[in-house]
C-alpha positions as CSV (number, residue, x, y, z in Angstrom):
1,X,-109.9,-3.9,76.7
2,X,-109.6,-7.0,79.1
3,X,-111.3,-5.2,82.1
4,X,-114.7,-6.5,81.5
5,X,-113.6,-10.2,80.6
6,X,-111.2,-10.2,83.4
7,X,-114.1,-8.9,86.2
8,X,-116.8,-11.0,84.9
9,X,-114.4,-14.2,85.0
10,X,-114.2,-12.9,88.9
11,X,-117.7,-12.6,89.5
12,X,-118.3,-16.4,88.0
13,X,-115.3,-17.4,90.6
14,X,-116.4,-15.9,93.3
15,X,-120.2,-17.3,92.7
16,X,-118.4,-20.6,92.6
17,X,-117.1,-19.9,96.1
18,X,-120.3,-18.6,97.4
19,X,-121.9,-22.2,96.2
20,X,-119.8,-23.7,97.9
21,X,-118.8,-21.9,100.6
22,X,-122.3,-20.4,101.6
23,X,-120.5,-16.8,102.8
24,X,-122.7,-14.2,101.4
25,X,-120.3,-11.7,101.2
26,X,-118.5,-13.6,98.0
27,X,-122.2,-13.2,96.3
28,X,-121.9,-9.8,97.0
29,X,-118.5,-9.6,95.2
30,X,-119.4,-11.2,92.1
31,X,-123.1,-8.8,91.7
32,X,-120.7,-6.0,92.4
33,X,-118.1,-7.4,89.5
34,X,-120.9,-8.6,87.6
35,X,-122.7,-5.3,87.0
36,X,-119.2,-3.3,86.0
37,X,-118.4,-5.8,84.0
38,X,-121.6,-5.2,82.2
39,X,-121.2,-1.5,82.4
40,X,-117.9,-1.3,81.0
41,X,-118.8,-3.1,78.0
42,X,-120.4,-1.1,74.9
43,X,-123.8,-2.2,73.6
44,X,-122.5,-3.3,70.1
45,X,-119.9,-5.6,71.7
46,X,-120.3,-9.4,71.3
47,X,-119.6,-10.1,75.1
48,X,-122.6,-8.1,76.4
49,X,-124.9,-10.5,75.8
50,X,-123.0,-12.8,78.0
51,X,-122.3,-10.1,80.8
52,X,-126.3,-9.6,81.2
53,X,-126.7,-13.4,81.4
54,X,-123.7,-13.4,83.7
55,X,-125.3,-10.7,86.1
56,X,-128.8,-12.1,85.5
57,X,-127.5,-15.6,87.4
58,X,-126.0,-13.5,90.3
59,X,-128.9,-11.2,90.5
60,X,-131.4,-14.7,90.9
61,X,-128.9,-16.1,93.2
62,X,-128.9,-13.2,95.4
63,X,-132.8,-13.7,95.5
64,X,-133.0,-17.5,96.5
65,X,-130.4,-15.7,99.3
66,X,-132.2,-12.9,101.0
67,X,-136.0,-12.7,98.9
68,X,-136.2,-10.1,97.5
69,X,-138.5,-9.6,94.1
70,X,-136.9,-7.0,92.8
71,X,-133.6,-9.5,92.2
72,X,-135.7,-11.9,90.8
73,X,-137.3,-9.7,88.5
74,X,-134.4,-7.8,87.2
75,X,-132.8,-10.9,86.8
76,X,-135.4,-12.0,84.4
77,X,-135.5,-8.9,82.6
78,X,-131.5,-9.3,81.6
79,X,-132.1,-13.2,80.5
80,X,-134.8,-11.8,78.3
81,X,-133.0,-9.6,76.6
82,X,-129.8,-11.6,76.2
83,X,-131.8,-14.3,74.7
84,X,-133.6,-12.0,72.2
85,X,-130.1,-11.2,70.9
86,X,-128.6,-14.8,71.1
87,X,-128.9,-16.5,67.6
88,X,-131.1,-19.6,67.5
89,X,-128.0,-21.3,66.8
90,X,-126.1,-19.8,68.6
91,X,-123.7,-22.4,71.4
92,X,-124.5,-20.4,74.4
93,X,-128.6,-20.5,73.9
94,X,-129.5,-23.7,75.5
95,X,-127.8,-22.2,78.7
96,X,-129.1,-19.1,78.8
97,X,-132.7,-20.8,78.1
98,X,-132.1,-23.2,81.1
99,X,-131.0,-20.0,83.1
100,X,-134.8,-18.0,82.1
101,X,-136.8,-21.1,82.7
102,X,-135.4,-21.4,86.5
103,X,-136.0,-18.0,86.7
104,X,-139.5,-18.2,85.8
105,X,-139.6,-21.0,87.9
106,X,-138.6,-19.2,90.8
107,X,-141.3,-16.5,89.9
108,X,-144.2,-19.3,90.0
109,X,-143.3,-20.5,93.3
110,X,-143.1,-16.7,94.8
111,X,-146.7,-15.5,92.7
112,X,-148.2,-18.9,92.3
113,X,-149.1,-17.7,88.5
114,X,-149.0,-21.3,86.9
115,X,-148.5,-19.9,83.5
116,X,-144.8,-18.6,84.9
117,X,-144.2,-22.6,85.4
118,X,-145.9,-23.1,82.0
119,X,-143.5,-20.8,80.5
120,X,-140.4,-22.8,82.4
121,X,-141.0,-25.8,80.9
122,X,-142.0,-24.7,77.7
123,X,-138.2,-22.8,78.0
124,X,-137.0,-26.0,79.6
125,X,-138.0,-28.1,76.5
126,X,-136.2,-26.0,74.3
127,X,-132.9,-26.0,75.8
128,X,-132.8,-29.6,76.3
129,X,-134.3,-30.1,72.4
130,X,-131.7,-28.0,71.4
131,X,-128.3,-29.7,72.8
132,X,-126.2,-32.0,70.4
133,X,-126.1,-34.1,73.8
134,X,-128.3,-34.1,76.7
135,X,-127.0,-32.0,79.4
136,X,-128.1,-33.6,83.2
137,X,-128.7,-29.9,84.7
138,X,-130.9,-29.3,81.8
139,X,-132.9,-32.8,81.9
140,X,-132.8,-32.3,85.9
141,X,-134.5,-29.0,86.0
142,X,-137.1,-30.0,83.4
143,X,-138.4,-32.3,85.4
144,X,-138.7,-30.7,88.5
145,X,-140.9,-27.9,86.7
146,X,-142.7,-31.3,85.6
147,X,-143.0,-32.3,89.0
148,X,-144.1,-28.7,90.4
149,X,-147.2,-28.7,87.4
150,X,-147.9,-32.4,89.0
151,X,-148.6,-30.9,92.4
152,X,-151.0,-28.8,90.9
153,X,-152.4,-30.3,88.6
154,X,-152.5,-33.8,89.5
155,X,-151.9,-35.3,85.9
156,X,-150.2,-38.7,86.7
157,X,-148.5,-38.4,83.4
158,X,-146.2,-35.3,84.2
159,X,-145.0,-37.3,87.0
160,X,-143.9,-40.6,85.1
161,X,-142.3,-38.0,82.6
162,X,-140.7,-36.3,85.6
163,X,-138.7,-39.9,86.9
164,X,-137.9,-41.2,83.4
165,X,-136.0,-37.7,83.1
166,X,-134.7,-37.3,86.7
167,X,-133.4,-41.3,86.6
168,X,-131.8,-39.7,83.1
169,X,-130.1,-36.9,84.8
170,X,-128.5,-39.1,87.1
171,X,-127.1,-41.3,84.6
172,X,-126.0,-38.6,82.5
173,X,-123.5,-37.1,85.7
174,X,-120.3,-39.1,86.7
175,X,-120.5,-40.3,90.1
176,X,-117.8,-37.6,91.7
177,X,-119.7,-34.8,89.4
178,X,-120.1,-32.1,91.7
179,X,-124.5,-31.4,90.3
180,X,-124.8,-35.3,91.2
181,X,-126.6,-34.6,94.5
182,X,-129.0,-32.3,93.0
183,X,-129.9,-34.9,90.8
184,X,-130.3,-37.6,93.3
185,X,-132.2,-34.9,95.5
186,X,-134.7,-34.3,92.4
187,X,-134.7,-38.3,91.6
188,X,-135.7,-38.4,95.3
189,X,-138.2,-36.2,95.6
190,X,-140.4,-37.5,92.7
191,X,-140.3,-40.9,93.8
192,X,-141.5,-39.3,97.0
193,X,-144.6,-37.7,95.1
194,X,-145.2,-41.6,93.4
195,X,-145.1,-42.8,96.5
196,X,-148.2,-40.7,97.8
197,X,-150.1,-41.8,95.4
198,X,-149.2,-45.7,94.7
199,X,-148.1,-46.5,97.6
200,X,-145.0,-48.7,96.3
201,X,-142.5,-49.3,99.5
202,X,-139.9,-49.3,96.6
203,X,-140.5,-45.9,95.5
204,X,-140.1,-44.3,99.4
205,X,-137.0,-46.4,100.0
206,X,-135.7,-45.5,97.1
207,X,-136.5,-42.1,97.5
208,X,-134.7,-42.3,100.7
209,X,-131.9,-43.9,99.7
210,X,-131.1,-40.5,96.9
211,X,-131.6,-37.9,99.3
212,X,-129.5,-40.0,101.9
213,X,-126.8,-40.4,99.5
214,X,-127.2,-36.4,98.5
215,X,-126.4,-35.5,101.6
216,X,-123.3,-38.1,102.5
217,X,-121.8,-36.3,99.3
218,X,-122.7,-33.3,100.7
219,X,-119.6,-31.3,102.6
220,X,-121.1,-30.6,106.4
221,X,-120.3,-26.6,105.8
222,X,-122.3,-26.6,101.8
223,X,-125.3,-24.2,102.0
224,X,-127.2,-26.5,100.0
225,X,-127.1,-29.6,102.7
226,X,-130.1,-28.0,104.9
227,X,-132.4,-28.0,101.5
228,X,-131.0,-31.8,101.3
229,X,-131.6,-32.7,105.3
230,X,-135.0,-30.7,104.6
231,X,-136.0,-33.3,101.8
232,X,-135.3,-36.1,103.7
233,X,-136.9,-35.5,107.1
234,X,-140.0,-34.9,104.5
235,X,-139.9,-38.6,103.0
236,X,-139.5,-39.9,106.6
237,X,-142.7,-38.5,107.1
238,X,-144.4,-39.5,104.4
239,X,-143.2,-43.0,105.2
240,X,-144.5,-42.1,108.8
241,X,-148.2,-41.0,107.5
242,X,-148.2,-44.2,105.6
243,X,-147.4,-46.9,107.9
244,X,-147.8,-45.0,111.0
245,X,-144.2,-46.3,112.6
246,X,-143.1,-44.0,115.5
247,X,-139.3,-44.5,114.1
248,X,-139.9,-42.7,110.9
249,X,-141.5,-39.7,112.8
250,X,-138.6,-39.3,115.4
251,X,-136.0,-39.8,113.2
252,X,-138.0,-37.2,110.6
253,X,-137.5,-34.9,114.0
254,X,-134.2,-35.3,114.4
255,X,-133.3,-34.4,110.4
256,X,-135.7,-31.6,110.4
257,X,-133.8,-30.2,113.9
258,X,-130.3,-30.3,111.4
259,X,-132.3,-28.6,108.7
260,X,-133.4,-25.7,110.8
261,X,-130.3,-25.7,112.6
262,X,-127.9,-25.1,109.7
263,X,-130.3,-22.8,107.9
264,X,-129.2,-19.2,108.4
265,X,-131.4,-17.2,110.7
266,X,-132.7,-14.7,107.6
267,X,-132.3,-17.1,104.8
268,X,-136.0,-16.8,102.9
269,X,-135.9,-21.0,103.1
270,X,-136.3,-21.4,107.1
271,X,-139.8,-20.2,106.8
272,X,-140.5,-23.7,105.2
273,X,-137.9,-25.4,107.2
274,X,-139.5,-24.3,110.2
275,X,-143.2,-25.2,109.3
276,X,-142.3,-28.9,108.4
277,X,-140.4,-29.6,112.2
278,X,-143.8,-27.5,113.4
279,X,-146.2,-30.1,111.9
280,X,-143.8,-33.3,112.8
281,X,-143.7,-31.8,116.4
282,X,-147.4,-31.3,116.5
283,X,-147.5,-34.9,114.9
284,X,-145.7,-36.1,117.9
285,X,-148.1,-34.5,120.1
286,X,-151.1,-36.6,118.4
287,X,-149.4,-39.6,119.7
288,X,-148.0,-39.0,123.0
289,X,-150.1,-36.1,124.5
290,X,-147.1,-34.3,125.8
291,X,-147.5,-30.5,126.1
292,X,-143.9,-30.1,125.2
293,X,-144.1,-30.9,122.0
294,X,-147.5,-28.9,121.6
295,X,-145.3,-25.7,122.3
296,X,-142.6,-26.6,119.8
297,X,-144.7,-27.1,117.1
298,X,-146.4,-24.0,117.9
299,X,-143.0,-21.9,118.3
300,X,-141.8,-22.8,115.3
301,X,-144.6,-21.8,113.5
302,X,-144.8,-18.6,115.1
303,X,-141.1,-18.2,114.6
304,X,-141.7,-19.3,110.5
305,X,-144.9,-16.7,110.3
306,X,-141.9,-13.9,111.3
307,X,-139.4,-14.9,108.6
308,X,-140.1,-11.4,106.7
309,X,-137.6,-12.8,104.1
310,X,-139.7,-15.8,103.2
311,X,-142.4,-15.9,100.5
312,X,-145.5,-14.5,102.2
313,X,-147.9,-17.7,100.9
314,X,-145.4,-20.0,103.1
315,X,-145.6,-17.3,106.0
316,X,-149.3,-17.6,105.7
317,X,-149.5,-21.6,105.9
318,X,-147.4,-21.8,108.9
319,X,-149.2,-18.8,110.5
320,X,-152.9,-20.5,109.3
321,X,-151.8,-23.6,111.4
322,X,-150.4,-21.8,114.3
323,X,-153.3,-20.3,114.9
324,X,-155.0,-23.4,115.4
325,X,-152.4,-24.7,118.1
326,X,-152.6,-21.5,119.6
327,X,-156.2,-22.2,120.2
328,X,-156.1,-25.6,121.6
329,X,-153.2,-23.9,124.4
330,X,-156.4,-21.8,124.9
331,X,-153.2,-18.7,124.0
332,X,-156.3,-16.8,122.8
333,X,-155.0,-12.9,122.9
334,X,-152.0,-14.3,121.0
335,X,-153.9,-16.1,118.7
336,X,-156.3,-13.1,117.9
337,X,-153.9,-10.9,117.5
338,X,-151.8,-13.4,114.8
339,X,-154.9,-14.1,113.1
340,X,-155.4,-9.9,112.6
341,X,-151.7,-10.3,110.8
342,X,-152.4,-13.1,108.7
343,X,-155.8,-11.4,107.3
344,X,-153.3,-7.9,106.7
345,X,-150.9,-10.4,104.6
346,X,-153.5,-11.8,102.4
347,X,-153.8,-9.5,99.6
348,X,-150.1,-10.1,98.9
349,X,-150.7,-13.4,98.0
350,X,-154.1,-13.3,96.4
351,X,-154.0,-10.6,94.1
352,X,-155.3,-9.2,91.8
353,X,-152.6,-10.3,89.2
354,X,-153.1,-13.6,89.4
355,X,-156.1,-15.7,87.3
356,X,-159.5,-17.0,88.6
357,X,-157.9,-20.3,88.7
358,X,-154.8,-19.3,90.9
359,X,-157.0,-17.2,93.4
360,X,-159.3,-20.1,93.8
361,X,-156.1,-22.1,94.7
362,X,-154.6,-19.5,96.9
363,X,-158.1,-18.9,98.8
364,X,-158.7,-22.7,99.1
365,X,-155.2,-22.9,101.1
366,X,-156.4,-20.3,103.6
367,X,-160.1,-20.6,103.6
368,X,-160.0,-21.4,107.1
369,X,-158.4,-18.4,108.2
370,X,-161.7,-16.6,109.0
371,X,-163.4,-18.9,110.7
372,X,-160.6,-20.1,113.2
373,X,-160.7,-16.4,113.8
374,X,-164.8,-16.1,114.4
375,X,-164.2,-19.1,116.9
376,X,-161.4,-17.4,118.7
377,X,-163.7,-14.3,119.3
378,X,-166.5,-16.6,120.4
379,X,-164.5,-17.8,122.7
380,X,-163.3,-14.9,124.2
């Protein structure tokens, strides 16, 4: 009668390893525990609701792993139903709420559907509402969604909501609290987005200074350090674009090299990875005219365009600027021939699931496309 419990306690241990470890096959473990765990257990037992939200979290891990929708999707489909059968006052609900609203989260950033992110924080609000006492991963994920809706909306006030909750997250998790460096990594990232817009030194330092400190906490062999090394090569340029110091671009270089460097070679994240040290390379190339750094930037975009595991809207940006470089190495047959790939991708981004609003967006980002490509036929 203890078989279930005792495999679904293994799955949550070897997830734990998996976070920390970064070896895939211990995330293949715990789905495989996960799931028989779930199918041993009878659909009038009380632990089955648990077992699907158990399975759910590995299923969604396995996605931010290796991509694929289906993961995601499922995953979704067992929170759903384990919250429809969790009593609204029920201890467990607020988790399993927090658990949905990443998920749907997740689904926004893949689909670029903003009512999935409206949905996440509406889900968000309700687990943290819901607590006796604020819980930091709670407050932390609510306002990144807040921060996300920021981007694309541009409403200043989700962003002040977002820092007043991501500086409470932080003081909400004890300094040797293993979640602390996703907290100063969030902190960190909306200052950055303040930043942009105010252009307060204190916020960029101080956005600096987090993701710095994420990634000194940060063991050299965790698979979340790249995201962390990622984050900050992106405030030192921001701080580069700003104020235009040749420091803050190099060393935004040098972080972005670790970034890529320690990212797996099919992990669906190096896509993005690869496009930011592409546009700091070509950056480089603005001020000091040397080809080498032309054909860097342009590599790694190429290389980010062939990251099949990667969202295909982040294939397309990187793919959208390579084309360009591609043009100015006067690379012409290459670049014709990527431009035919890109307009083949399209449809999977802009389709016809998503709202007049979000295809607007979506065809504003690659509205170029087309006529880089009529140029590059002129000019051959």
């Amino acid at each position: 009668p203890y078989k279930a419990k005792y495999l679904s306690n293994l799955a949550n241990l070897l997830k734990s390893r998996y976070q920390r470890k970064g070896h895939s096959g211990d995330l293949d473990e715990a789905l495989v525990a996960a799931k028989e765990a779930l199918d041993a257990t009878s659909f009038d037992h009380s632990d089955r609701v648990a077992y699907m939200n158990n399975l759910g979290n590995k299923l969604e891990a396995r996605y931010e792993r290796i991509g694929q929708i289906g993961d995601l999707e499922e995953a979704i489909e067992l929170l759903t139903q384990a919250l429809k059968s969790t009593p609204q006052n029920h201890i467990d609900r607020p988790t399993r709420l927090n658990n949905l609203g990443y998920m749907l989260k997740s689904r926004y950033e893949r689909t670029g559907q903003i009512h999935h992110l409206e949905t996440a924080i509406e889900i968000a609000r309700q687990a943290t509402n819901s607590v006796f006492q604020r819980h930091a991963g709670m407050v932390t994920n609510l306002a990144d969604y807040l921060g996300r809706r920021y981007e694309r909306t541009g409403q200043a006030s989700n962003l002040e909501e977002a820092i007043e909750l991501a500086r409470q997250a932080l003081d909400l998790t004890p300094d040797n609290h293993p979640r602390r460096v996703v907290c100063l990594s969030n902190l960190g990232n909306k200052l950055e987005q303040r930043y942009t817009q105010t252009n307060n030194s204190a916020d960029i330092e101080d956005a600096i200074e987090a993701t710095s400190k994420a990634i000194e906490l940060t063991p050299k062999d965790n698979p979340y350090r790249p995201k962390w090394l990622h984050n900050l090569a992106h405030k030192f340029e921001t701080r580069y674009v700003q104020l235009g110091q040749m420091n803050d671009l190099c060393r935004a270089i040098d972080v972005s090299k670790q970034a890529v460097a320690s990212t797996p070679q099919d992990h669906p994240d190096l896509a993005v990875r690869l496009r930011l040290l592409g546009s700091l390379l070509e950056k480089r190339y603005e001020q000091n005219q040397e080809n080498i750094d032309l054909e860097a930037a342009s590599l790694c975009l190429q290389d980010a365009w062939k990251m099949r595991t990667a969202t295909p809207f982040h294939r397309i940006v990187a793919a959208a600027r390579g084309l360009q470089l591609l043009a100015m190495q006067r690379k012409f047959d290459v670049a014709i021939q990527l431009g035919e790939e890109i307009i083949e991708l399209l449809p999977a981004v802009n389709t016809k699931l998503l709202s007049r609003a979000d295809q607007q967006f979506v065809i504003s980002t690659f509205s170029g496309v087309a006529a880089d490509m009529c140029a590059l036929l002129l000019e051959t």
